[in-house]
Structure formats: structure tokens, C-alpha cells
C-alpha positions as CSV (number, residue, x, y, z in Angstrom):
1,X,34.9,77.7,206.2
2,X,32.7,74.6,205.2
3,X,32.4,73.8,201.7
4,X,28.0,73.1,201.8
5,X,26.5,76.7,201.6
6,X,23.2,75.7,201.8
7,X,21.7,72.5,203.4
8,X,17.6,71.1,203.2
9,X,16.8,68.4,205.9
10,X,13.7,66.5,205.7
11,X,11.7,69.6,204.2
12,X,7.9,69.0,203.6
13,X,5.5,71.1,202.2
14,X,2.0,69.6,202.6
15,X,-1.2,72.0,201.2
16,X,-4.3,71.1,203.0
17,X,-7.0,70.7,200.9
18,X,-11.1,70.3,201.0
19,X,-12.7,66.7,200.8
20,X,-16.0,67.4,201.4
21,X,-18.1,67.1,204.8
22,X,-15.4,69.5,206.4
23,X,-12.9,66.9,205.9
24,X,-9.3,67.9,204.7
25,X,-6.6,65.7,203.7
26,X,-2.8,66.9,202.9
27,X,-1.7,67.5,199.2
28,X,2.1,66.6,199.8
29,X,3.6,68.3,197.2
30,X,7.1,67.8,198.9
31,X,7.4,65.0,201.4
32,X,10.9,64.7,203.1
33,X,13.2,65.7,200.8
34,X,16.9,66.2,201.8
35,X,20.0,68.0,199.6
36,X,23.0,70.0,199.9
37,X,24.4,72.9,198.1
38,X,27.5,73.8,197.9
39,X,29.7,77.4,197.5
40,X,29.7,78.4,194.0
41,X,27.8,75.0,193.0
42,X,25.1,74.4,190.5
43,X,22.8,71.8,191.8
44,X,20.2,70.6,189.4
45,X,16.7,69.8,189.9
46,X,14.3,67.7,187.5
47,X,11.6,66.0,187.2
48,X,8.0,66.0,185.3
49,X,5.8,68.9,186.2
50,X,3.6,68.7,189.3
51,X,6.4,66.4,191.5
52,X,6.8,69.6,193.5
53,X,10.1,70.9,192.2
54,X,9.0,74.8,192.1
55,X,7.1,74.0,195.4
56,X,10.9,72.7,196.6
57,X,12.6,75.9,196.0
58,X,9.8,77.9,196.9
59,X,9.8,76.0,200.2
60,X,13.8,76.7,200.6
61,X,13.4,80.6,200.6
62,X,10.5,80.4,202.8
63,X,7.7,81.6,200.0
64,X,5.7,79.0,201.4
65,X,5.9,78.1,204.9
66,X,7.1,74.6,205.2
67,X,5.3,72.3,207.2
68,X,8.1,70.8,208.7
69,X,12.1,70.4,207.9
70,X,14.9,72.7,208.4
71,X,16.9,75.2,205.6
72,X,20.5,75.9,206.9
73,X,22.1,78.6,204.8
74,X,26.1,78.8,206.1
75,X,25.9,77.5,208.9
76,X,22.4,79.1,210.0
77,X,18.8,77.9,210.3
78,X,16.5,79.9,208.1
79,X,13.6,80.8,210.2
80,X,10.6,83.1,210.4
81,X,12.5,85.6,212.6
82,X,15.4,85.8,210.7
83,X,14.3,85.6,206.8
84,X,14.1,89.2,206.2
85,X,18.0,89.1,206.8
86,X,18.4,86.6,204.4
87,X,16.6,87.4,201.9
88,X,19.9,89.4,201.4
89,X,22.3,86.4,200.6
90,X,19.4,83.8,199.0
91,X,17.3,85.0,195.8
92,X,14.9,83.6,193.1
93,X,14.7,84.2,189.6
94,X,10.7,83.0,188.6
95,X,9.9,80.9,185.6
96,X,7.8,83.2,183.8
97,X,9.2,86.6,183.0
98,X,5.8,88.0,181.9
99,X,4.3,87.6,184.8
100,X,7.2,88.1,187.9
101,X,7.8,91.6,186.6
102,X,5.4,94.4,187.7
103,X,4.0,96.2,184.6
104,X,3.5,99.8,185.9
105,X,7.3,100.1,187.3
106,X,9.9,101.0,185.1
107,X,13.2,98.8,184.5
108,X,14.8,101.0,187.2
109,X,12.5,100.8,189.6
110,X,11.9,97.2,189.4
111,X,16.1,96.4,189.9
112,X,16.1,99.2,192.5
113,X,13.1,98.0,194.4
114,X,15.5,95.1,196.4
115,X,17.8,98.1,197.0
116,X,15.2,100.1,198.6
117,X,14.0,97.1,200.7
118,X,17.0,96.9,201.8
119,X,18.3,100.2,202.7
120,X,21.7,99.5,200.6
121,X,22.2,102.9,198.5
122,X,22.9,106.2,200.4
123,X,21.1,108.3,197.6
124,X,19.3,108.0,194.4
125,X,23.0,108.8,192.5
126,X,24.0,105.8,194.1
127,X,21.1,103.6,193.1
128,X,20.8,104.9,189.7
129,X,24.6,104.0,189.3
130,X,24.2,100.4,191.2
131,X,21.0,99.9,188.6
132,X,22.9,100.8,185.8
133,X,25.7,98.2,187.0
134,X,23.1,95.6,187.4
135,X,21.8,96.0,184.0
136,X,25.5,96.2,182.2
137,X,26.0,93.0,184.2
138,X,23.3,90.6,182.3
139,X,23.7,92.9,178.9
140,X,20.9,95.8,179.2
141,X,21.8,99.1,177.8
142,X,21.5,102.3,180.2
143,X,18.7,103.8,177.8
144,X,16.5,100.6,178.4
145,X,16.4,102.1,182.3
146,X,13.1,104.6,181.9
147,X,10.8,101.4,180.0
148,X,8.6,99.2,180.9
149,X,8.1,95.4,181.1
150,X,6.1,95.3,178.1
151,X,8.3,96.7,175.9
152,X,10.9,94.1,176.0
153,X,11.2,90.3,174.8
154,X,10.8,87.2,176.8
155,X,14.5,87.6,176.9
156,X,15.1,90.6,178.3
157,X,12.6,90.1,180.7
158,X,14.7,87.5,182.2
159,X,17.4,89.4,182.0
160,X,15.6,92.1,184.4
161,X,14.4,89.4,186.9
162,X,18.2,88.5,186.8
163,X,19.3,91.6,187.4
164,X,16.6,92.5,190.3
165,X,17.6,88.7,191.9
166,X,21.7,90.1,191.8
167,X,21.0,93.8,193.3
168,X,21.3,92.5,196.9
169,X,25.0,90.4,196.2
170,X,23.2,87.7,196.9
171,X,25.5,83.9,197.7
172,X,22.7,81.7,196.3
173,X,20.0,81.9,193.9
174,X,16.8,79.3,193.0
175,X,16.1,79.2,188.8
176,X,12.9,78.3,189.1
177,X,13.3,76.8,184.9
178,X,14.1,80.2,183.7
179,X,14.5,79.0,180.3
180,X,11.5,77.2,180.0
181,X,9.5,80.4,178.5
182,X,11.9,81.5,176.2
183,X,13.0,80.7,172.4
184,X,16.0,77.7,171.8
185,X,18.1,80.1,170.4
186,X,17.5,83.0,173.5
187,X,17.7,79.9,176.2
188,X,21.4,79.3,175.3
189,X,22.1,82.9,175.6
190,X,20.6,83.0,179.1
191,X,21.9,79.8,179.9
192,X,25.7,81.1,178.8
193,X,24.8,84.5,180.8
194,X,24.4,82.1,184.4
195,X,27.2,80.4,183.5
196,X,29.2,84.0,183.1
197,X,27.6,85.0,186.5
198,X,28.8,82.3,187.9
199,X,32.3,82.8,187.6
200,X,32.4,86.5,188.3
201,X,30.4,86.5,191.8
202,X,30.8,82.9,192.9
203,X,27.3,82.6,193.1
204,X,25.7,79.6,193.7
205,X,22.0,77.8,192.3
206,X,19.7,75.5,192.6
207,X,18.5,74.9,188.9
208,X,15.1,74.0,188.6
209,X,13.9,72.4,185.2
210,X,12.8,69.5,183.4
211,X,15.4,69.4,180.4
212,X,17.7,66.9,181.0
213,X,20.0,68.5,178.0
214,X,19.9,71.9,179.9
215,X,20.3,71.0,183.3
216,X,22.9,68.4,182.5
217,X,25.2,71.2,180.7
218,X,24.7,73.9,183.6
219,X,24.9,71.4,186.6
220,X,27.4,69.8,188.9
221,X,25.5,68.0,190.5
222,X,21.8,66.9,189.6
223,X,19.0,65.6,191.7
224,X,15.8,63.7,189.7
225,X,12.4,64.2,192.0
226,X,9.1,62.0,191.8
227,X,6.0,62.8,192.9
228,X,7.3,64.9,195.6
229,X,10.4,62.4,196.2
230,X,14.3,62.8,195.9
231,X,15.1,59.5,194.2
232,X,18.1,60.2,192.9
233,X,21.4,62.3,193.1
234,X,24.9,62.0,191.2
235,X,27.2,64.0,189.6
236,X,25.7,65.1,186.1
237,X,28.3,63.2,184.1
238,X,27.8,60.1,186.7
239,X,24.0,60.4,186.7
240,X,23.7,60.6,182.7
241,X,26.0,57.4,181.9
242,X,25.0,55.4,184.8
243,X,21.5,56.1,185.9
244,X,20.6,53.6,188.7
245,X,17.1,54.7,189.7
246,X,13.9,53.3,186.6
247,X,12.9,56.3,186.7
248,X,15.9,58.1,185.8
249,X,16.1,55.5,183.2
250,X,13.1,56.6,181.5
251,X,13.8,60.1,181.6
252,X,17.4,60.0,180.1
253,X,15.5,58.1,177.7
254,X,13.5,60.2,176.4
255,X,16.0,62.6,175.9
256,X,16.9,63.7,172.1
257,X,20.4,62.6,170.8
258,X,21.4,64.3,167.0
259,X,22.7,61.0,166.0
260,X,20.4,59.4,163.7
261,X,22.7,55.8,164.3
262,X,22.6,56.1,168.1
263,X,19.0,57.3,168.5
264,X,17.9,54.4,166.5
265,X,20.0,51.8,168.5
266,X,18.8,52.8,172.0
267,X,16.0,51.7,173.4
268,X,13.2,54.5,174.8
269,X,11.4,53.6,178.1
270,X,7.9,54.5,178.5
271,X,6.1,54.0,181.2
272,X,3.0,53.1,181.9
273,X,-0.2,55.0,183.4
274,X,-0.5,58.2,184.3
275,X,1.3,60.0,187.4
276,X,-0.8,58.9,190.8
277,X,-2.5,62.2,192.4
278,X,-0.3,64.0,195.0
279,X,-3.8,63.6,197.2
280,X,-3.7,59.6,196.9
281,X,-0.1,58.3,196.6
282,X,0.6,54.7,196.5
283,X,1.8,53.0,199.9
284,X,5.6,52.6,199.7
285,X,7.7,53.9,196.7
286,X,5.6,56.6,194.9
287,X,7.2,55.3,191.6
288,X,5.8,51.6,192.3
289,X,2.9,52.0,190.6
290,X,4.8,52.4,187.0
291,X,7.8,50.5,187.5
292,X,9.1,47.5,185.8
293,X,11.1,46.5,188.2
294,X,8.5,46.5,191.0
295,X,8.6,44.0,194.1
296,X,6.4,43.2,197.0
297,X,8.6,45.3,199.6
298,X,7.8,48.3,197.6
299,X,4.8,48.4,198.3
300,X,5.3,48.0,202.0
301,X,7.8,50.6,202.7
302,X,9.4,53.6,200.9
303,X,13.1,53.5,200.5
304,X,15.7,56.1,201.4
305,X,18.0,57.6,199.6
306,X,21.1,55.5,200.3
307,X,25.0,56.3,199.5
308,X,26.0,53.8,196.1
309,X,29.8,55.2,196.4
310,X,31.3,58.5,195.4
311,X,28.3,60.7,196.3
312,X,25.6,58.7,193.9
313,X,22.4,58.1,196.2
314,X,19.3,56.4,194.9
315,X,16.1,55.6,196.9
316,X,15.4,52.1,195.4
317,X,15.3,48.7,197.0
318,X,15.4,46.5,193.7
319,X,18.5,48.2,192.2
């Protein structure tokens, strides 16, 4: 049995969108990005808001129709034909539990909706029990069963759009930054409850965030996306002491350290200007335009993501 679960090959996603006169020109909110996941892996995904890392995910699952690429999930192309098949083994838990869960269904009915989708319980004994499973499982009490959305916390809202994401078995699940709603002190507890997952049903996950801190502690693997780009992917220990890429630089820059002494000796790297519109990208490397280390050739051509030794690929001709 191969070790990748899920593979992404060239995937774009390009919006058309009005320009006047009846013209339209592409919004490419993900342009040719290529990644691997493996069994029981936690691949992480960062990267500013607007580079297209929700669109990504959505993209995988087939949400949005991609406008060109292919998604192989163990060994088999994800198409239009076949998605309602595997919508069984690949999942998504949203970003925003306030709005992903339907406010006139009940707890229940909202886990038990996949099951009914799907045809998996013989009876409503079953699915009541299955529910009640799911909901021990990410640490809902049976009474919270008969109430509705509004009456939990940001929290517990997650923890239902985890549960509903689990009620099919499925092998791999996209966080679309599940965190990012919720308090510090309820993030780690979510966080912790992945990590729990993880081990008890082998699942795997694409993580989708823009905390370096969080994605760097849940994560194998991470991969840092730019304006629609992969331009960069190590191993998390590999990628946050030796970043290759500028703008990886930056980012681990920015990020907080509780050491008054280290914080003060490191350098920060900010960059300059504002992010180029997904409608008018620079020619060449997308970061050009607010890189230091900027030549000539990057402005010609955009580099690929080549192999630096022991899995660490960066998409940069200078470094």
C-alpha cells in the first residue's frame, strides 16, 4: 500500500471575473500548485489571507470546480462522476463555526445529516447511537443532542462541525483554520482534540491557517503559499530553523517568541508594499515585487518548486 494518501498535481482554480465592455479576465486564485499527503499525515498550509489557501482546499474536495489539475485520493482520480463516493473518505471542517452549522437543525440532526446522505445506519436506533458516539468522541454530552447551534459557544460549535466531518469514517480531512474564530485558551483545546483524533482513527489533514505557532505544533509537514503559489515546503522543524524561501523569512519573522532577550536580538522583516491583486500579478515570481533579494530573471520567468535535499523544495531562483 503506498505511503501518499492524497496527491494535488498542477491544480488551478481561476474565477472569471467582469472588466467592463463584456471583457473578462481570470482571477487566479490558485495557479499550479502541486503537494502530497500522506496516511495519517498532517500537512500544513499558510500563508497571508487572500493567497488562495481556503480556495486550495476547497478546490481538493471539489467545492469548486477546478479549472484544471488533477486530485488523486489512494490511488484514484477524484472526478465529477465519482465525488459523491468520496465524499465518504475526504471531509472539511469550515473556518467559521457560526456560520457552517444550520441554525434550525438540532445537534442530532446536523451529525446525522452525513449519515443519512449516505445511507450508513439501518434505523434511527442506530443513528441516534452512532450520533451519540460522534459527540462523546470530540467531548459533547448526550443531553446537548435535542439543541441548537445557537445555544453553544464558538467552541462547541467546532466541536459539532467536527463531529458532522467524522460521521462518514472519513481517511482525510481539510481544517480550513478552525481555530482562527475561537478564544487562545479554546484553540489549544481544539487543537489538542485533532491531535487526539489523530491517533485514534489515523486520520489524516490538510491544516489550513495563517499561525505559524499553530500550524508549526500540529504539522509534519508545512507548505507556505503566495499569491496563489506553493513557494515553499519542508518538514516543520526544517522549515522553521532553516527557511530558504524571503518570504518564509518574513513570516517566521513576524512570529512572537516569549523571550524578551531573543525577541530583541532578532531581526523582523517587513516588507514592502502591499500584496499585487490576484487580477494583475507581476510577470515571473509573484513575490518579485516585494523582495529583497530580487533579480532580473525573476521577472522574466517564475521558478518551480525544486528538491534542496531531504524533501525541502523552494520555488526561488536567487536562493
Amino acid at each position: 500500500m503506498s505511503e501518499t494518501l492524497l496527491e494535488v498535481r498542477n491544480l488551478k482554480q481561476y474565477f472569471p471575473v467582469k472588466a467592463g465592455f463584456g471583457k473578462r479576465i481570470p482571477l487566479k486564485a490558485v495557479d499550479d500548485i502541486s503537494l502530497t499527503v500522506g496516511r495519517g499525515e498532517t500537512l500544513g498550509l499558510v500563508g497571508e489571507s487572500g493567497c488562495g489557501k481556503t480556495t486550495a482546499g476547497r478546490s481538493i474536495l471539489r467545492l469548486y470546480e477546478p479549472t484544471a489539475g488533477e486530485v488523486i485520493f489512494d490511488g484514484e482520480p477524484v472526478t465529477a462522476k465519482n465525488i459523491t463516493h468520496m465524499r465518504k473518505r475526504m471531509q472539511m471542517v469550515f473556518q467559521d463555526p457560526y456560520s457552517s452549522l444550520d441554525p434550525r437543525m438540532t445537534v442530532e440532526d446536523i451529525i446525522g445529516e452525513p449519515l443519512d446522505v449516505h445511507h450508513l445506519c439501518a434505523g434511527r436506533g442506530e443513528r441516534r447511537e452512532r450520533v451519540l458516539e460522534l459527540m462523546s468522541f470530540v467531548g459533547l454530552n448526550a443531553e446537548h443532542a435535542r439543541r441548537y447551534a445557537h445555544e453553544f459557544s464558538g467552541g462547541q460549535r467546532q466541536r459539532i462541525g467536527i463531529a458532522r466531518a467524522l460521521a462518514v469514517d472519513p481517511q482525510f480531512i481539510v481544517c480550513d483554520e478552525p481555530v482562527s474564530a475561537l478564544d487562545v485558551s479554546i484553540q489549544a483545546q481544539v487543537i489538542n482534540m485533532f491531535e487526539e483524533l489523530q491517533e485514534k482513527l489515523g486520520v489524516a489533514y490538510l491544516f489550513i491557517a495563517h499561525d505559524l505557532l499553530v500550524v508549526h505544533h500540529i504539522s509534519r509537514r508545512i507548505a507556505v503559499m503566495y499569491l496563489g503559489k506553493i513557494v515553499e515546503i519542508a518538514d516543520a522543524d526544517e522549515l522553521n530553523e532553516h527557511p530558504v524561501h524571503p518570504y518564509t523569512e518574513s513570516l517566521l519573522s513576524a512570529v512572537p517568541i516569549p523571550d524578551p532577550d531573543v525577541t530583541r536580538a532578532r531581526k523582523r522583516i517587513i516588507l514592502e508594499g502591499d500584496v499585487p491583486s490576484p487580477l494583475h500579478r507581476p510577470s515571473g515570481c509573484p513575490f518579485r515585487t516585494r523582495c529583497r533579494c530580487a533579480v532580473e530573471q525573476c521577472a522574466q520567468e517564475c521558478p518551480a518548486l525544486t528538491d534542496r535535499g531531504g524533501g525541502h523544495q523552494v520555488a526561488c531562483w536567487v536562493r
